[in-house]
N, C-alpha and C positions, 0 to 999 in steps of 0.2 A: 504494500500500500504506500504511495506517494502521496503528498500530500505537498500542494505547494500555493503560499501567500501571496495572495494578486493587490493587497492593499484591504484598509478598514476592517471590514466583517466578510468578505471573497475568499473562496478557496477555492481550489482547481483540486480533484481528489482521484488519482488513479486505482483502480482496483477491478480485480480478476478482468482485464483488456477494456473496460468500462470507464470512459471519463466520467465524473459527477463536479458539476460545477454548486456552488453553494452562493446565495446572496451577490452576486455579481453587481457592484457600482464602481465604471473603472472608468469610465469618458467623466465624470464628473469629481475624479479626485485627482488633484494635482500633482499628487505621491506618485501617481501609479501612469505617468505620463509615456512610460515605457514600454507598458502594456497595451497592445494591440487588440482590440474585441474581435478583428477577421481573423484572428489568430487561434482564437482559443476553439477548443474542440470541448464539445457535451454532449452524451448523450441523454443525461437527466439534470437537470438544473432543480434544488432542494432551496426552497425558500422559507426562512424564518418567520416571517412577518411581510408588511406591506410598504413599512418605509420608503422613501425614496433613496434614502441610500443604503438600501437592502438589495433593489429592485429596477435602478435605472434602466441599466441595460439588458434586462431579462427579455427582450421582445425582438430588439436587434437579434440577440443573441443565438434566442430561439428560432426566429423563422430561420437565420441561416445555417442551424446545423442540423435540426429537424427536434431537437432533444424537449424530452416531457417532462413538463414544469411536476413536481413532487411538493406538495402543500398542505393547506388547510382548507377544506371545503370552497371558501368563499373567494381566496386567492387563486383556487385552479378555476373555477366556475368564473370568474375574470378572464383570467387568459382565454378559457375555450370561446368567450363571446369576441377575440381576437382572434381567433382559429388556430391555437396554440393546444394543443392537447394537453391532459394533464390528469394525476393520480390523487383524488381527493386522499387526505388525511385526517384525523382531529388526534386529540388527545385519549393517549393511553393507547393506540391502534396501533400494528404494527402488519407489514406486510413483506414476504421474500421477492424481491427483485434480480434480476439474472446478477447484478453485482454481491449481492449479501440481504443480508435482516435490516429493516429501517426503522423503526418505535418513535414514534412521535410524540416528545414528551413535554412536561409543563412550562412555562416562562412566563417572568413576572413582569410588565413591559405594556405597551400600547399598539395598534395595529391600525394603521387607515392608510389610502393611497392620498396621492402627493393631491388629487381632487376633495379631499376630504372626505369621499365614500369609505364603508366600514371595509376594512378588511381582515374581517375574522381575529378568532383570540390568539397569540404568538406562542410561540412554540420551540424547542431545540428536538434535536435529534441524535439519537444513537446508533449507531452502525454498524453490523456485524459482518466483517468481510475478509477473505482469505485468512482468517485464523485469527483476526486481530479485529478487536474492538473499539471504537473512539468515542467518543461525546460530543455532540456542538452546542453549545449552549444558546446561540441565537445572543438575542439581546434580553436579558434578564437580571433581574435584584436577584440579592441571595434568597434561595427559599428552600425551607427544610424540604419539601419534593426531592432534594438532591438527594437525601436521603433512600430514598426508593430504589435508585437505580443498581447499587452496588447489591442491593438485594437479588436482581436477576444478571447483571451484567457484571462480568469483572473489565475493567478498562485500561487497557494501552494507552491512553491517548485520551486529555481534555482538552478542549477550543475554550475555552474562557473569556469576555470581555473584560476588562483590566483599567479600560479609561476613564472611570467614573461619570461623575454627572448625571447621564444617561443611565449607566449600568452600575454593575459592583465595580469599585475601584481596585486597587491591589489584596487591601485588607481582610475586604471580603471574599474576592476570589480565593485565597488562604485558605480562609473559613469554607468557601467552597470546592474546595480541593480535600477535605479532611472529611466532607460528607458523602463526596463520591469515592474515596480512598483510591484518591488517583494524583500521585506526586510528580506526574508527567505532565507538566500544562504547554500549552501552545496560546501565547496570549495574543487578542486581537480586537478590536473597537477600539482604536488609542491611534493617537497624532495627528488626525487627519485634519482636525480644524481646532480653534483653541481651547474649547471647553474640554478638547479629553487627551491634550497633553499630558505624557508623565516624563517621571526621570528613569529612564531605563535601567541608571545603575540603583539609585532606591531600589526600584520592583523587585529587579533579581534579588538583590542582597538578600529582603526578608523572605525570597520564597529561600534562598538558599538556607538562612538561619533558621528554617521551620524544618531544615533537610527536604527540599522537594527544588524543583529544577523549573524554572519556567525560562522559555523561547520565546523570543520576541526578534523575529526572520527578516530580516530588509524585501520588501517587494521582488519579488519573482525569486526568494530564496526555496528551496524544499526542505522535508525530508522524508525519511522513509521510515518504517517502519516495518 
């Protein structure tokens, strides 16, 4: 499983010859001016929420690779009135896809498109793919839900937002790292505009002093697992 940082809350995610693109906003962040959208390859595109920088480019994205938007009820039922195909989800549902296991799980957060229509309640995801397990948390406050997960899921691999304001800042991700018991984080919602600035060497230090490892990947970095 590859796994590699396109910017903000973006992932580009390899697994068993399967692209899966995650929250894709990449023409609209200036980080990520390097990253090409005719570029990127998907064959399923996994969206957290409605945001607009969840979702800018889920439409570009989509028509030209052909790949099926994977959601919440009311986000795919959007895109298909674009003629975007798509894999309703809610909460606590889980479904096998020729890539792995998907579980669509809770997140504490807001959800509407950039029109102000509702877009369903937010959500993260868990992954079960070539032997190895992940987490995305989407955009979410700490919530004891994280609790839940370790109960069916042992995990390789957390997505955490990290930038505050918005989401859990460092402190809480911690504290959210100790309820999924998952000392592997992969931090992301941070730098892209000012509200969710941090200091990289803060962050690490105290995931380091808690003995856990957090990554924070320069845009178009990967890794594997």
């Amino acid at each position: 499983m590859k796994i590699t940082f396109l910017g903000h809350a973006s992932l580009a995610i390899q697994v068993s010859g399967v692209d899966v693109l995650v929250d894709p906003f990449i023409t609209g962040n200036p980080n990520a001016s390097e990253i090409k959208i005719e570029d990127i390859k998907a064959d399923y595109i996994l969206l957290t929420h409605a945001h607009q920088d969840h979702i800018l480019d889920v439409e570009v994205i989509a028509k030209n690779t052909g790949a099926k938007i994977v959601s919440n009820y009311e986000i795919v039922t959007h895109y298909n009135k674009l003629g975007i195909e798509g894999h309703p989800m809610n909460h606590g549902g889980q479904w096998s896809f020729d890539f792995g296991r998907v579980k669509y799980v809770n997140a504490i957060h807001t959800s509407s498109f950039p029109d102000g229509s509702y877009g369903g309640q937010p959500g993260g995801f868990v992954i079960e793919g070539e032997h190895k397990n992940i987490y995305i948390a989407g955009d979410t406050a700490l919530t004891y839900d994280m609790k839940l997960i370790p109960m069916q899921t042992k995990l390789d691999l957390a997505v955490l937002p990290v930038g505050d304001n918005f989401t859990m800042g460092i402190d809480d991700a911690i504290i959210a790292s100790d309820f999924i018991e998952c000392d592997k984080i992969l931090g992301y919602h941070y730098d892209t505009f000012g509200y969710i600035e941090i200091n990289h060497e803060v962050a690490k230090r105290k995931f380091f002093e808690k003995g856990k490892d957090l990554m924070l990947l320069n845009i178009g970095e990967f890794i594997e697992l």
